[in-house]
VOGU-3710 file (C-alpha; in Angstrom, 3 decimals, decimal comma):
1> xxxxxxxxxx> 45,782/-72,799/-13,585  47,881/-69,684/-12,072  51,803/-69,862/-12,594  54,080/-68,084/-9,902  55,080/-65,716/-12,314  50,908/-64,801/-13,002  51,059/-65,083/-9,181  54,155/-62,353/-8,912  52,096/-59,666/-10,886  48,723/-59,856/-8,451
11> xxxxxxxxxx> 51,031/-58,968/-5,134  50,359/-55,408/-4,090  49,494/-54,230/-7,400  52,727/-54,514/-9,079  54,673/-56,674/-11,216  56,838/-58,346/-9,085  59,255/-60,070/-11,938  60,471/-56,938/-13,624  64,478/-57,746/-13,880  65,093/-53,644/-14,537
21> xxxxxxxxxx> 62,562/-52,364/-12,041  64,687/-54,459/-9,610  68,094/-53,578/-10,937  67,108/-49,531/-10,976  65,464/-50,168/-7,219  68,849/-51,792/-5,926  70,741/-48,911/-7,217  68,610/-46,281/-5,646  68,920/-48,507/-2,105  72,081/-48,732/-2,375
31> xxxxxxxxxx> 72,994/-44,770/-2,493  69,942/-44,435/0,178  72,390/-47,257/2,224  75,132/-45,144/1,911  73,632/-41,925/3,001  72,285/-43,597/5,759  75,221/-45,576/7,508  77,394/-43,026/6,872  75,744/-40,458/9,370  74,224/-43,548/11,362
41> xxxxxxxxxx> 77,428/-45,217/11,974  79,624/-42,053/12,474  76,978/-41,270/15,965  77,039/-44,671/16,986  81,043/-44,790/16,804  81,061/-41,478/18,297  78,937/-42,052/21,289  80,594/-45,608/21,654  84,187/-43,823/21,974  83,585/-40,458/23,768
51> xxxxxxxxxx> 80,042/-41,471/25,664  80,258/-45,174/25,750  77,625/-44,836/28,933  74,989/-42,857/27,196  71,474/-44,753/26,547  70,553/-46,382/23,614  67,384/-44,821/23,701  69,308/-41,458/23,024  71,664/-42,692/20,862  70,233/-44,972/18,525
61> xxxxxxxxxx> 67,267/-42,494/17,424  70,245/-39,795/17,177  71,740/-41,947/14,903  68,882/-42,602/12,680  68,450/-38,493/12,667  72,175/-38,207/11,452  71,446/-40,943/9,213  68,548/-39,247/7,597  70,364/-36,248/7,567  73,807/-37,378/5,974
71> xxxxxxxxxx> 71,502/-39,759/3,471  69,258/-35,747/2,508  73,027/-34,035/2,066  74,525/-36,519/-0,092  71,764/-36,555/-2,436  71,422/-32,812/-2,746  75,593/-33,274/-3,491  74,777/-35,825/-6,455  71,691/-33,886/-7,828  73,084/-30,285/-7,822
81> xxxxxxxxxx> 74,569/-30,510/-10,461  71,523/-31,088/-12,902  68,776/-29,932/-10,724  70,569/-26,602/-9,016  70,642/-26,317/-5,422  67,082/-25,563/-4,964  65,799/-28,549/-7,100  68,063/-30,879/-5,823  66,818/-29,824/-2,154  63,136/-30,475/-3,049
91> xxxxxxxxxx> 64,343/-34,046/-4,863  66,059/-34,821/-1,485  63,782/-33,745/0,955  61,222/-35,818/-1,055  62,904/-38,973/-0,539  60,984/-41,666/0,776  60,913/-41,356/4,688  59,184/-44,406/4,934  62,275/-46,389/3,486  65,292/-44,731/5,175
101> xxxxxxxxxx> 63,446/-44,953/8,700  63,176/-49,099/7,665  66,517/-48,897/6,576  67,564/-47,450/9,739  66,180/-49,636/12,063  66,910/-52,748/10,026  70,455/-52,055/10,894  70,744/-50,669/14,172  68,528/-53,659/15,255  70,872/-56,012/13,810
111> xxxxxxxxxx> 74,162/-54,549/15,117  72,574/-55,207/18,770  71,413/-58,210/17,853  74,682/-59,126/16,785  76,668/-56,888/19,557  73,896/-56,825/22,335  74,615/-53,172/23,001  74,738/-50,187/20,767  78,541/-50,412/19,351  80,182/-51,140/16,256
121> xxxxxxxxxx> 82,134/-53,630/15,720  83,909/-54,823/12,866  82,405/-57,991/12,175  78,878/-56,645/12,741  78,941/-53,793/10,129  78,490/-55,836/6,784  75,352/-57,792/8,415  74,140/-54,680/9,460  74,501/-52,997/6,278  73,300/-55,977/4,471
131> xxxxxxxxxx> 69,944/-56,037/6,236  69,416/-52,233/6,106  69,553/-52,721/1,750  67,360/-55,715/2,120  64,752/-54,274/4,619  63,433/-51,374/2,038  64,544/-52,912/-1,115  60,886/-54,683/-2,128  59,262/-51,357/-0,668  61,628/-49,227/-3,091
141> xxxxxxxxxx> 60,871/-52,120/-6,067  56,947/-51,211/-5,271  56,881/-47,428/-5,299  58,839/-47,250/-8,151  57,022/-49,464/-10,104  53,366/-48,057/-8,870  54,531/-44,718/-9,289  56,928/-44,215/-10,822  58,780/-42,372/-7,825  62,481/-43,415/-6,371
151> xx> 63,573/-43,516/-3,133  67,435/-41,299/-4,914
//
């Protein structure tokens, strides 16, 4: 007979109940997170205050560029210093795509769930922020534990 925890390790290849995997994989989402919203939420506010008419189909995908970009910059800022410029550059630019673009749209889709427009607003942000760590967390868990790479 086949426990949940046998059941854990058969999912995708990994194994799926490894406490530090998921403690190193949270950390690593987390500074994604903050790279992200920062350059996410600075558009959205921006467009909401100064072009509060423009399209969400213009702004949101602006804000998930300025997300990527902000989330690329603050990791070449936190690796320069033991990698050099050039290294740190390559580390960031290697970054897992795949989970910043989830992360991303995880939380613009929730603010307008929450908002039903693209705007911030106070009570929206920590849902928001919440579901764009949880989106890419198990993703993050997985690539880091199959190969050994990290999302930061």
């Amino acid at each position: 007979m086949e426990t949940g925890l046998q059941k854990s390790k058969d999912f995708a290849g990994v194994d799926w109940a490894c406490r530090a995997t998921w403690n190193s994989s949270a950390k690593n989402t987390f500074w994604c997170l903050v790279g992200c919203a920062t350059g996410d939420f600075a558009t959205i506010y921006w467009f909401q205050v100064f072009s509060p008419t423009t399209a969400p189909y213009i702004v949101v995908p602006l804000a998930m560029l300025n997300g990527l970009g902000t989330s690329i910059a603050l990791e070449t800022i936190i690796l320069r210093k033991q990698l050099g410029l050039v290294g740190a550059l390559k580390t960031a630019f290697g970054m897992s795509l795949i989970s910043m673009l989830g992360m991303e749209l995880a939380m613009n889709l929730t603010d307008f769930a929450l908002v039903g427009e693209v705007a911030l607003r106070w009570w929206s942000i920590p849902p928001s922020l919440l579901m764009g760590f949880l989106a890419p967390w198990p993703y993050n868990y997985w690539r880091l534990k199959k190969y050994g790479k990290a999302c930061h």
